[in-house]
N, C-alpha and C positions, 0 to 999 in steps of 0.2 A: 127941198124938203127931204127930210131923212129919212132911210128907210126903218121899220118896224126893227130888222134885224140888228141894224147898228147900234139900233139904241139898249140892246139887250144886253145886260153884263156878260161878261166871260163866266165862263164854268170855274177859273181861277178865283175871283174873285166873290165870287158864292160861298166855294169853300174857305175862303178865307172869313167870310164874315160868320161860316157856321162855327168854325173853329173860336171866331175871336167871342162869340156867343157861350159858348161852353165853359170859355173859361172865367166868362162873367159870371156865370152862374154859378159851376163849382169852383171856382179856382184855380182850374189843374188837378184835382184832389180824386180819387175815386173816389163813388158817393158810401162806400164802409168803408173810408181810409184809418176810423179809429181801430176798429175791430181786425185790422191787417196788420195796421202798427202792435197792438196789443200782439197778436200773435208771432210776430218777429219778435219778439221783445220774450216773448214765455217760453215756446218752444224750443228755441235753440237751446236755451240754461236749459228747462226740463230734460232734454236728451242728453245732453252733458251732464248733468246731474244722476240720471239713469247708467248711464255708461261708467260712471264714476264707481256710483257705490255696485256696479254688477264687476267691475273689473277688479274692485275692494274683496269679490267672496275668495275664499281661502280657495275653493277646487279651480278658478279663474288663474288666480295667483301662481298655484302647483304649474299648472299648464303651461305659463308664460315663463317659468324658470327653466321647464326642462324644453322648452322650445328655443327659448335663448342659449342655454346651455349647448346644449347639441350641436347649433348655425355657428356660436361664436368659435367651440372649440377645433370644426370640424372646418374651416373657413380656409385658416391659414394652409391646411394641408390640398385642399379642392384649389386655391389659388398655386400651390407653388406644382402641382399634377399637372395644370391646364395649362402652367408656361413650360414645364418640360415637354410637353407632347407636341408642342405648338414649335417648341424649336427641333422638336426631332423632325416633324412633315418637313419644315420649313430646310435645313441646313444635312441630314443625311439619305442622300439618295436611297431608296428604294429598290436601287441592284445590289445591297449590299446587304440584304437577306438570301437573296439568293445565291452570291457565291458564298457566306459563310453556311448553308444548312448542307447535309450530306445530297449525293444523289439518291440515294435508295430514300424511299419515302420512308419504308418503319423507321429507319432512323433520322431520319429529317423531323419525325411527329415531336419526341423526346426532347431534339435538338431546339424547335421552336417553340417547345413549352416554358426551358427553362430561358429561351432570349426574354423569355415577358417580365424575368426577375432583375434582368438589368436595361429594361428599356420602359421606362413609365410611360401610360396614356390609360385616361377612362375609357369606358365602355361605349361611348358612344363613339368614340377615334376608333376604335377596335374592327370595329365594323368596315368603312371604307379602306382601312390599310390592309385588313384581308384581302377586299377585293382587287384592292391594286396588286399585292402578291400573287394571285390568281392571273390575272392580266397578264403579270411577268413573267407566268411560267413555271412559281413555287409550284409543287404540288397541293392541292385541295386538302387535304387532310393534316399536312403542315400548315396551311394557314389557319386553318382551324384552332389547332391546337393554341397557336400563338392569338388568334380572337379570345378564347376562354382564359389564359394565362396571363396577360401582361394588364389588363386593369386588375387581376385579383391574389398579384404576386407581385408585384413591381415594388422598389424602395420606399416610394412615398404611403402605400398602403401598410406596408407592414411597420412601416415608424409611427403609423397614425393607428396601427392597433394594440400598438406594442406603449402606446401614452393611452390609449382608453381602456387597456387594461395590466394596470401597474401593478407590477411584483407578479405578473403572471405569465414569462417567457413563452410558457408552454403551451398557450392559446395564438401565439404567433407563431412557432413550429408546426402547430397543429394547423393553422390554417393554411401555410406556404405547403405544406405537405400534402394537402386533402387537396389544394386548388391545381397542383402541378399531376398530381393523378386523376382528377377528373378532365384536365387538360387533355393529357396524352390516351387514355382510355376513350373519348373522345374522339379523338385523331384515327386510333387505331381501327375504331368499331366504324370509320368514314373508311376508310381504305376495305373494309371487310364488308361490308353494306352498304356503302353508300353509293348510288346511280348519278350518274350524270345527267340524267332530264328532271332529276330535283333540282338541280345546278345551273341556275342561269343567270352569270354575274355579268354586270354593267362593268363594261371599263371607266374606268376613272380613276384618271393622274392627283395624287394626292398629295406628291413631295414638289419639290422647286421646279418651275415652270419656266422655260427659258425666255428671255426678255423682259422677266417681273424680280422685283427689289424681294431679293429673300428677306428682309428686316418688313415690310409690309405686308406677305404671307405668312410671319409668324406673329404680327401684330393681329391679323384678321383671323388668324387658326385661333389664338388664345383667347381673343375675344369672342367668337362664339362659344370655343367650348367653355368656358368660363359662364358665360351667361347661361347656354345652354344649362349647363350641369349645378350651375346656381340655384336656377330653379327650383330643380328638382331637390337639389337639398332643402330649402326653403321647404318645400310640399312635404319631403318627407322627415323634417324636423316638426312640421306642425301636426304630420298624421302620429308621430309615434308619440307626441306629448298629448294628443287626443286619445290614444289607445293608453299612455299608463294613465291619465286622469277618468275616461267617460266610462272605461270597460271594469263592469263589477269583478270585485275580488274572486266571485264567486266562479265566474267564467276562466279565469284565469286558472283559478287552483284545477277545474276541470282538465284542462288541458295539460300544464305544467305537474299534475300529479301523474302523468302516465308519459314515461319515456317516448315513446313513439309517436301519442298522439302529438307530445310539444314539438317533436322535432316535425313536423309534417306541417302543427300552423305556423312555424315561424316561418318556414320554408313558404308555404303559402303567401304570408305576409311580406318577405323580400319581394316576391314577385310583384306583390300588387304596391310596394311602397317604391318601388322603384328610385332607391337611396344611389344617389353615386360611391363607387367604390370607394375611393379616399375618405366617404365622410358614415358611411355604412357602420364602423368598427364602433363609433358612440353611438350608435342608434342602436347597436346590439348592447352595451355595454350600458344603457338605460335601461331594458328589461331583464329588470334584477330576478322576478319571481321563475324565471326559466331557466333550466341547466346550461351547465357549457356546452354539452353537446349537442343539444338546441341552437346555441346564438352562435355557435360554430357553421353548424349548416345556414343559418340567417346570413353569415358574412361568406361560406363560398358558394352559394345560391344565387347571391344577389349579385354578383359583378359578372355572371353569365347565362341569369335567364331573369327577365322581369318585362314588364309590359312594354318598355320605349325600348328594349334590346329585341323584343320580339316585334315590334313596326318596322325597327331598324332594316333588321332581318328581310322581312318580309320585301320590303318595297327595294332590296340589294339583290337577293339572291332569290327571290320568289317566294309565295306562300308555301307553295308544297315542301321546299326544303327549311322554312322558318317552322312549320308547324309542327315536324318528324323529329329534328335535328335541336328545338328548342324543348319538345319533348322527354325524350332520352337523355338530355343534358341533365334536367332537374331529377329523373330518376340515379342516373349516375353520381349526381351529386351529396343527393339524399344518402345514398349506402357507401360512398366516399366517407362522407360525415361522420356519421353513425360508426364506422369502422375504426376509421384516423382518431374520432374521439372515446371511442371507449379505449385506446388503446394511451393516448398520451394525455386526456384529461380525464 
């Protein structure tokens, strides 16, 4: 005789007949499978539909031109920066700043202000090649100088300011000349005040590392800075097409009507658009209702003090010297500006 237990189904077998019950009954079908169909079917057009004619309004449209405008123009110059800097890490040693600047630091400050105009790299490479200069022994206040000087005087920035403002040499003189004296000014006011327990750099080899394929170091330099700095044009191609399109006329003429307040919010505005240097020069050269010596301070502001140069800063050489030294820079820069431009625009 069998026992009670053997004769009992599996638990397998249970669910099997619960399942094969369900779908006698519905079919398979949730029991509102019209009303899901229906809204698969309405929804997705409704939103497409919706997004169509909102993407159709004219202030939509404005927006999406000067944000394309800005990425596409500024593109080619942000790519051909990110593979020069990426073969300068990658292919020219790092002692070779330091035997070309002088011994004496005041004239080493000068001397690495103006290497920044034949050596390109954004602002975000500016940062760690200070501090490897520091490592090596440069003096501080010459690597300084060359941090603030070579994203905002190099070849690729002034060819890309020199196309976003055509037939106007004078705002590329004006700029290579306000960013090499806020440079060394800079430099000079670190050797005059500056402490060394503001100063606390991480060593970090940033050029060719021995046993690794220099062609694979400048593949991985350009590719981040590239992406990196892509980004950020991207953010700030889409903040300053929201600020000519969202920001009333009326706000602007406030500002734009009073020389000093304009120079102070564009100033403002570099910092918080945090535009990469190569692509900076059409982001100034879109805010028409502002003077030149507004969008002048906008582009030699921006390539040495803005929010991802102040983390930079911060998390390389410490807060206390990001917060003093990032400081001073924007004030220096502001009456650089202000000076250099009343004088040649």
């Amino acid at each position: 005789m069998q026992k009670t237990d053997d004769l009992a189904e599996p638990p397998v077998a249970e669910a099997g007949r619960a399942d094969d019950e369900a779908m006698s009954e519905g079919g398979g079908w949730p029991r509102h499978w019209p009303l899901l169909l229906l809204g698969a079917a309405v929804v997705p057009g409704f939103v497409l539909f919706a997004a169509g004619r909102w993407m159709d309004a004219p202030a939509v449209q404005a927006w999406r031109t000067v944000c394309l405008a800005i990425s596409v123009q500024a593109l080619p110059f942000l790519l051909l920066g990110t593979a020069l800097s990426g073969a300068i890490n990658a292919f020219v040693p790092a002692s070779v700043f330091s035997k070309v600047l002088p011994k004496r630091p005041a004239l080493a400050v000068p001397v690495a202000g103006v290497a920044g105009v034949v050596l390109p790299g954004c602002e975000c490479a500016s940062v760690p090649v200070a501090n490897s200069l520091i490592g090596r022994g440069v003096t501080p206040a010459a690597a300084f100088a060359f941090l603030l000087s070579a994203p905002a005087v190099n070849p690729v920035v002034l060819t890309a300011t020199a196309i976003a403002f055509p037939g106007s040499p004078e705002m590329v003189v004006a700029r290579l000349v306000a960013s090499l004296v806020v440079a060394a000014v800079m430099g000079w006011l670190w050797l005059w005040l500056g402490k060394e327990k503001w100063l606390r750099p991480t060593v970090r080899h940033t050029g060719h590392q021995p046993g690794r394929s220099r062609w694979e170091e400048f593949r991985l330099g350009f590719q981040h800075d590239f992406l990196h700095a892509g980004g950020f044009l991207v953010v700030g191609a889409m903040a300053a097409a929201t600020f000519n399109v969202a920001v009333p006329r009326s706000v602007l003429e406030t500002f734009s009507g009073s020389p000093w307040l304009s120079v102070l919010f564009l100033a403002a505005l570099a910092v918080l658009l945090s535009v990469c240097s190569e692509a900076d020069a059409f982001v100034a050269a879109s805010l028409t209702g502002f003077s030149p010596t507004a969008r002048l301070a906008f582009m030699v502001i921006g390539p040495m003090v803005d929010l991802k140069l102040i983390a930079l800063q911060t998390g390389t050489f410490g807060r206390a010297f990001a917060v003093r030294f990032s400081a001073a820079t924007a004030v220096v820069a502001i009456i650089c500006s202000v000076l250099v431009g009343g004088v040649l625009l």
